[in-house]
DSSP file (Angstrom, degrees, kcal/mol; ACC not computed):
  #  RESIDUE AA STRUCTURE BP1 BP2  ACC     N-H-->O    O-->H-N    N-H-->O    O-->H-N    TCO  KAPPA ALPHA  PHI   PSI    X-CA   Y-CA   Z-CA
    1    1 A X              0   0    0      0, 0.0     2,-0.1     0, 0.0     5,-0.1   0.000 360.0 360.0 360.0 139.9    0.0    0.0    0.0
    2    2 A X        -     0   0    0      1,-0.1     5,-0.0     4,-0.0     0, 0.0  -0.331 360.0-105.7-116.7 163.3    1.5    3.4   -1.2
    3    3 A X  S >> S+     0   0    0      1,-0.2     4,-1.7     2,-0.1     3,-1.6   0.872 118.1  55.5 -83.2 -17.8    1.1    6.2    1.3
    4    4 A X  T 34 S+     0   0    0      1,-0.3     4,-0.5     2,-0.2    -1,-0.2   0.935 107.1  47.4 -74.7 -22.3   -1.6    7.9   -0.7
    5    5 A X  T 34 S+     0   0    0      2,-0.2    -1,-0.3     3,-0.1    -2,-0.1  -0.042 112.1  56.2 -94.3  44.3   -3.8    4.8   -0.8
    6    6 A X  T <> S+     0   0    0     -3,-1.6     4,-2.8    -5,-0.1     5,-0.3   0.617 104.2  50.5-124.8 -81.4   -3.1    4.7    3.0
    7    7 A X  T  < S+     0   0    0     -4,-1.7    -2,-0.2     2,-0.2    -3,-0.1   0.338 106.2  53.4 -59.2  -6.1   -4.3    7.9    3.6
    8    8 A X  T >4 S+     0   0    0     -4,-0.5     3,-4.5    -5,-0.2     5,-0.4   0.774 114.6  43.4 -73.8 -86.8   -7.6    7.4    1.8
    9    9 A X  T >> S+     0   0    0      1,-0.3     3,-2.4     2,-0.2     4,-1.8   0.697 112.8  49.2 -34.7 -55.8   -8.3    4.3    3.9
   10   10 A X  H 3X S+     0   0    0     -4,-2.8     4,-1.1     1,-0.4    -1,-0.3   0.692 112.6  52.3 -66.6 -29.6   -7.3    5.8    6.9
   11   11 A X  H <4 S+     0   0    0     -3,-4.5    -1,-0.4    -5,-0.3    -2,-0.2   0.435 103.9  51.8 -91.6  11.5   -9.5    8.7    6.0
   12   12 A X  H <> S+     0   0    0     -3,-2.4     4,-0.9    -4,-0.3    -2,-0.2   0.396 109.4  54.8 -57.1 -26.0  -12.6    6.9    5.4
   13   13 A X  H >X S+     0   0    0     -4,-1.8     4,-2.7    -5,-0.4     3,-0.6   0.965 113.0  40.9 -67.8 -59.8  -12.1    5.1    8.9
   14   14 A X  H 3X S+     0   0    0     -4,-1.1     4,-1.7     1,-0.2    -1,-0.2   0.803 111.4  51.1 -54.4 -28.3  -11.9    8.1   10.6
   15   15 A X  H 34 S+     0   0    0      2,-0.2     4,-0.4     3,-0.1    -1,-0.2   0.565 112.1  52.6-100.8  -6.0  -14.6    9.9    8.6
   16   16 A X  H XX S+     0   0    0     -4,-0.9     4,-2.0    -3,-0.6     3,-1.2   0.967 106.9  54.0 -52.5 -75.6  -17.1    6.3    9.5
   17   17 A X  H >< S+     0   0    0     -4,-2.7     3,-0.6     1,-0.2     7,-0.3   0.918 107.4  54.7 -39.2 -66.2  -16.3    6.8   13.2
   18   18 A X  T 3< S+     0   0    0     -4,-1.7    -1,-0.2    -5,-0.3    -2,-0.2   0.669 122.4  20.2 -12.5 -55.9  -17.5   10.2   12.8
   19   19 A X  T <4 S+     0   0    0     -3,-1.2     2,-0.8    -4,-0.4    -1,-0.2   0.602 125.7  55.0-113.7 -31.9  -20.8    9.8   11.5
   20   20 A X    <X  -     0   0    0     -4,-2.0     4,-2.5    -3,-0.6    -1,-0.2  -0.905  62.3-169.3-134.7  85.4  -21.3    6.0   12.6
   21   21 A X  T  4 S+     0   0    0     -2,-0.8     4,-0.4     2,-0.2    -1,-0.1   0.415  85.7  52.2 -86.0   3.9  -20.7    5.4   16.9
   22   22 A X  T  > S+     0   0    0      2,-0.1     4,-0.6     3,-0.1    -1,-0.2   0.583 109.7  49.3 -75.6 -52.9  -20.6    1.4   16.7
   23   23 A X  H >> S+     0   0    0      2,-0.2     3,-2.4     1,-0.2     4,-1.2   0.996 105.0  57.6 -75.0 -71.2  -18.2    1.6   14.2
   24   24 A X  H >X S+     0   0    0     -4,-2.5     4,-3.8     1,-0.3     3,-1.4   0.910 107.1  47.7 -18.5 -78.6  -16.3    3.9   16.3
   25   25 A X  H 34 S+     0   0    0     -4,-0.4    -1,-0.3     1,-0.3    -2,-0.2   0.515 106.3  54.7 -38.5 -18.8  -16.1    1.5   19.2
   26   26 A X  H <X S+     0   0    0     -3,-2.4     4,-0.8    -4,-0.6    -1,-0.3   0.676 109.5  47.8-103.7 -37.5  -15.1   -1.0   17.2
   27   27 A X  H <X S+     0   0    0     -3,-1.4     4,-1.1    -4,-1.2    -2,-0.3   0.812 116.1  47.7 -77.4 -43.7  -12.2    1.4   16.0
   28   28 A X  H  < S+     0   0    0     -4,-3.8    22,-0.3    -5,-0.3    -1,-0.2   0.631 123.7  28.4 -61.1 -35.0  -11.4    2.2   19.5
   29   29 A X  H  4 S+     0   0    0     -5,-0.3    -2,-0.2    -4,-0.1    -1,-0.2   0.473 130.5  29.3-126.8   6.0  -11.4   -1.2   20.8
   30   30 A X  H ><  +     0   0    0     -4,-0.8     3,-1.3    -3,-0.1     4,-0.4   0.128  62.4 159.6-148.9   6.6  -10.4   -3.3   17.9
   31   31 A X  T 3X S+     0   0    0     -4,-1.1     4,-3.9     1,-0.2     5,-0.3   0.631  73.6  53.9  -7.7 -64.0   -8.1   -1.5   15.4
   32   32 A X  H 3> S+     0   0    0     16,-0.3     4,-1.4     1,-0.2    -1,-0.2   0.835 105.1  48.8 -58.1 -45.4   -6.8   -4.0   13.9
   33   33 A X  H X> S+     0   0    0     -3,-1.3     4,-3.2     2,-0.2     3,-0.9   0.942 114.2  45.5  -2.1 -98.2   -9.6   -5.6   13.0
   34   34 A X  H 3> S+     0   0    0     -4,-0.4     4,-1.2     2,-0.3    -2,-0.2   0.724 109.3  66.0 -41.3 -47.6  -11.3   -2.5   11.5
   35   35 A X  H 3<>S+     0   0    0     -4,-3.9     5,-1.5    -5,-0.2    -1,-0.2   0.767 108.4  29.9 -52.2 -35.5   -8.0   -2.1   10.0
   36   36 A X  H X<5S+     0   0    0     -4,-1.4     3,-1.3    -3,-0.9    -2,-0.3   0.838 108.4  67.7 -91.5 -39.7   -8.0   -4.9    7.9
   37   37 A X  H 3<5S+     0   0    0     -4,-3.2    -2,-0.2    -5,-0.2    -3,-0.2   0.968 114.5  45.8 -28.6 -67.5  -12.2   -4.8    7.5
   38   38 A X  T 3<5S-     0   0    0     -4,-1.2    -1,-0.2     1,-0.1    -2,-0.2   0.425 122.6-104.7 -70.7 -16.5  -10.6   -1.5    5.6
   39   39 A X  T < 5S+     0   0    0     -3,-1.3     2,-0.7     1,-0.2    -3,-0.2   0.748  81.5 120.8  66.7  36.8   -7.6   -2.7    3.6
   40   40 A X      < -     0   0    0     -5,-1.5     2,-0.5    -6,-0.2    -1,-0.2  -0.752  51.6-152.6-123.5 112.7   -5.0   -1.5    5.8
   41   41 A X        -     0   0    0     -2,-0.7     2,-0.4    -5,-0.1    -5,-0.1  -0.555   6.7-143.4 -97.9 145.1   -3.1   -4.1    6.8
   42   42 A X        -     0   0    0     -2,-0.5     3,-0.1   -10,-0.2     4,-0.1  -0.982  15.5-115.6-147.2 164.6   -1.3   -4.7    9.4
   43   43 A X    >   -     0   0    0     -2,-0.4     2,-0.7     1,-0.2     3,-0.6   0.424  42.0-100.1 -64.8 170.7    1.8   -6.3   10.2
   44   44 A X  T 3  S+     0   0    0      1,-0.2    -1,-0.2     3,-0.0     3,-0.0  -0.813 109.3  18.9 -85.0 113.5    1.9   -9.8   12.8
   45   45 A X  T 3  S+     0   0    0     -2,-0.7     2,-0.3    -3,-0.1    -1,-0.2   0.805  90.3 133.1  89.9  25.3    2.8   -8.3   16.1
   46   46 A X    <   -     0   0    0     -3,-0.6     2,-0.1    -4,-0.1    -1,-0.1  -0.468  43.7-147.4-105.0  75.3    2.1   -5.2   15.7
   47   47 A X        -     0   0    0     -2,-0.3     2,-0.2     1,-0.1    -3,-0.0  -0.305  14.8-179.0-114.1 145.1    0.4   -3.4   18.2
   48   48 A X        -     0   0    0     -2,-0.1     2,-0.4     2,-0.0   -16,-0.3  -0.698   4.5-172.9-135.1 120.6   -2.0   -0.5   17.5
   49   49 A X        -     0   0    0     -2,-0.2     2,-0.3   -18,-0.1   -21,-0.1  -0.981  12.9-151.2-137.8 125.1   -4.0    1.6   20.0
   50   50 A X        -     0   0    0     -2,-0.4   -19,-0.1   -22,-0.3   -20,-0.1  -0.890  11.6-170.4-106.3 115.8   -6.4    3.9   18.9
   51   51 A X        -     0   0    0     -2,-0.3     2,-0.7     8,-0.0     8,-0.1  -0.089  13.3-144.1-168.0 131.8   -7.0    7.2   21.2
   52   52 A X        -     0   0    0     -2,-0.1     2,-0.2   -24,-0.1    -2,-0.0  -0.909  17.0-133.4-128.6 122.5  -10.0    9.7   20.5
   53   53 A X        -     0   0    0     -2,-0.7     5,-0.2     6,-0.1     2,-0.2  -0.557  20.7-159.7 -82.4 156.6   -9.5   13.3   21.1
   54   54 A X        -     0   0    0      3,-3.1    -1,-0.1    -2,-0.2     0, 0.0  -0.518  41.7-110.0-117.4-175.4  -11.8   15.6   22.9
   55   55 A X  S    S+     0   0    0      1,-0.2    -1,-0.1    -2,-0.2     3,-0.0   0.892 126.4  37.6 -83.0 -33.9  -12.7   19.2   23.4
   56   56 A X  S    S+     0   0    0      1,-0.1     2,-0.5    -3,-0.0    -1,-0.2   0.486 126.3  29.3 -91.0 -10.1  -11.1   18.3   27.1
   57   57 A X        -     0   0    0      2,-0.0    -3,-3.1     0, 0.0     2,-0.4  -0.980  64.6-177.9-168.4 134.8   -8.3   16.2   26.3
   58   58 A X        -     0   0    0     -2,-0.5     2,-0.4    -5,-0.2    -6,-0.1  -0.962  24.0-144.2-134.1 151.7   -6.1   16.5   22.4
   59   59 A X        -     0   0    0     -2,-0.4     2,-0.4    -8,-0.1    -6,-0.1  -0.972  10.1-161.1-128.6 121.3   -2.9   13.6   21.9
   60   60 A X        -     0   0    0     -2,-0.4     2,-0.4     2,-0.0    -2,-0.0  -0.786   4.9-154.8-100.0 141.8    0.3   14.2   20.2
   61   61 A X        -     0   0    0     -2,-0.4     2,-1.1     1,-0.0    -2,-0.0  -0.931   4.9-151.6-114.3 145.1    2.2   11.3   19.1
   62   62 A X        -     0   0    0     -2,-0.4     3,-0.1    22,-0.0    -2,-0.0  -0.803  23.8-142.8-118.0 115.5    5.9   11.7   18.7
   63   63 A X        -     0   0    0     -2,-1.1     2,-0.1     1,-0.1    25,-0.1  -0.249  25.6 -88.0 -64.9 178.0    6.8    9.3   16.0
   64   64 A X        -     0   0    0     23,-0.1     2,-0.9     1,-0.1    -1,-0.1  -0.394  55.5 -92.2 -66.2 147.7   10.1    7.2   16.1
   65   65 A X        -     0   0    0     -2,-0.1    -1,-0.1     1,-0.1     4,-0.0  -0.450  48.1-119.5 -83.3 130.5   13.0    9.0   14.4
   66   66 A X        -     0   0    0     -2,-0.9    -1,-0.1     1,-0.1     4,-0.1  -0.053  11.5-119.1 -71.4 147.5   13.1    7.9   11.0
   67   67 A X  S    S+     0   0    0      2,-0.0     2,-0.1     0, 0.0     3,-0.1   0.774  97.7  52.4 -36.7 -50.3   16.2    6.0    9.3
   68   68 A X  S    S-     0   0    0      1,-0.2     6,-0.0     6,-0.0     2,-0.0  -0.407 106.2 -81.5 -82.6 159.8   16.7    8.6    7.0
   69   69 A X        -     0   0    0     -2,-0.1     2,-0.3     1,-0.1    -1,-0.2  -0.136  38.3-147.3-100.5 168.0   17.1   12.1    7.5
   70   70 A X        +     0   0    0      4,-0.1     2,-0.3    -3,-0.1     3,-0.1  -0.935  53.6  52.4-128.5 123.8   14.1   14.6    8.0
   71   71 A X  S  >>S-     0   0    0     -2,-0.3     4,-1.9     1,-0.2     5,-1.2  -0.984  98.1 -39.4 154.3-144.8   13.9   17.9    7.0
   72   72 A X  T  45S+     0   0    0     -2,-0.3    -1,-0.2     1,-0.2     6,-0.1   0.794 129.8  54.3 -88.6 -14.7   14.4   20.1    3.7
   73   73 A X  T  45S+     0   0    0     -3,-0.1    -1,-0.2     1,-0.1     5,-0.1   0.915 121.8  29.9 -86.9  -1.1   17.1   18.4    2.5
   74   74 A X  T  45S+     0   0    0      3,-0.2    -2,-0.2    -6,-0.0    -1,-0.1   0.905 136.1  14.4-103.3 -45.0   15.1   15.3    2.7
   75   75 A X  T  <5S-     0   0    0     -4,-1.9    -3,-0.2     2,-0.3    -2,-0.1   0.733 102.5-101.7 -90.5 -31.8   11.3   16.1    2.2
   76   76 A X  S   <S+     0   0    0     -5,-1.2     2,-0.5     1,-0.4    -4,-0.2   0.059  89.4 113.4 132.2 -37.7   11.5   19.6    0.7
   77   77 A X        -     0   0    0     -6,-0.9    -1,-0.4     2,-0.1    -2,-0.3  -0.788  59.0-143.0 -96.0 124.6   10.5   21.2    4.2
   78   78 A X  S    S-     0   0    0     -2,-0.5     2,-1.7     1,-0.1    -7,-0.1  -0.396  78.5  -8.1 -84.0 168.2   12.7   23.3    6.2
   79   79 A X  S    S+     0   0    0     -2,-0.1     2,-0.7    -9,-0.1    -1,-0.1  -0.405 126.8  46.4  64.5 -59.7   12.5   22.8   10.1
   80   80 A X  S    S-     0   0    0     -2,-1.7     2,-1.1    -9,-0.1    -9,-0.1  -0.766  77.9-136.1-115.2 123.9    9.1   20.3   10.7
   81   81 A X    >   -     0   0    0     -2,-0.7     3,-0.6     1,-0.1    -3,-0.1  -0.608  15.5-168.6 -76.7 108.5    8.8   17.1    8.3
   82   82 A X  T 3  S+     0   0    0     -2,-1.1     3,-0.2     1,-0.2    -1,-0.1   0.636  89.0  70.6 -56.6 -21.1    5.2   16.7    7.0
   83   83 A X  T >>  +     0   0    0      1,-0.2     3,-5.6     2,-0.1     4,-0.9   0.141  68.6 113.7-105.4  15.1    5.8   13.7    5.9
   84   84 A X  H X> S+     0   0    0     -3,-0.6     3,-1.8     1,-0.4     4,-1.0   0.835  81.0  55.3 -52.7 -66.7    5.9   12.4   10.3
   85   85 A X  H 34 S+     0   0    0      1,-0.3    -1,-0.4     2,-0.2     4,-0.2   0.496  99.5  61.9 -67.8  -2.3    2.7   10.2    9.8
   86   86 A X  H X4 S+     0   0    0     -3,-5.6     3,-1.0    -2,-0.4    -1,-0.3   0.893 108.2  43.9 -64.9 -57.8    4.8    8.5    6.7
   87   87 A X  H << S+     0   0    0     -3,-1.8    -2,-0.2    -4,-0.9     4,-0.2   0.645  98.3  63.2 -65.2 -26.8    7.3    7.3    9.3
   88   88 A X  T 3< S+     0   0    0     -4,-1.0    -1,-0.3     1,-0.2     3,-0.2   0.771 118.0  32.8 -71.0  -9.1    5.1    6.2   11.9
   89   89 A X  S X> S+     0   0    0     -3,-1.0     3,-1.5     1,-0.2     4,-1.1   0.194  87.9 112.7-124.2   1.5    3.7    3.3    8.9
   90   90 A X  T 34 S+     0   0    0     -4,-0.3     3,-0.2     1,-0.3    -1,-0.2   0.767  73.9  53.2 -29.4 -49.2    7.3    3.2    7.6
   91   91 A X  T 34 S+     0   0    0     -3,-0.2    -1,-0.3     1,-0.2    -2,-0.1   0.459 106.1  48.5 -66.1 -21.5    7.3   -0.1    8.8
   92   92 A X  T <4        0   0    0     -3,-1.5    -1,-0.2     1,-0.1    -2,-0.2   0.826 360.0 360.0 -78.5 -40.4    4.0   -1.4    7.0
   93   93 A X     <        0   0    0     -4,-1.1    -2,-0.1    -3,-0.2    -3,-0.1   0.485 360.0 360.0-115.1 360.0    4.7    0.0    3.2
């Protein structure tokens, strides 16, 4: 899976949960599952926790640092890599 047809899936999940609160729960308490329901596969042993922000309570994840280097000379963008949510699924594609 290429990251753009990643980022489809992974926005249709999200945009499910939204609209759809069984399906949410299920996302919440079953990723993996849901993931694959979805065609995002994922790896054996890998495990995957999804986290729902609120108006009370927002979660940053600070990816792993990726093998290769991060920045402009590597993505194009000087100080903050865009690309972070590529590296956290580095390991999938």
């Amino acid at each position: 899976m290429f990251r753009e047809e990643f980022q489809k899936a992974y926005g249709r999940v999200v945009t499910r949960a939204w609209s759809d609160e069984a399906f949410k729960e299920r996302v919440l308490s079953d990723p993996v599952t849901v993931f694959k329901e979805n065609g995002i596969a994922v790896p054996q042993g890998v495990d995957v926790k999804v986290i729902e922000n609120t108006d009370k309570a927002v979660h940053f994840i600070l990816p792993s640092k990726p093998e290769r280097g991060c920045g402009e000379s590597a993505c194009g963008v000087a100080e903050w890599c865009t690309c972070f949510m590529f590296h956290i699924w580095k390991m999938w594609y």
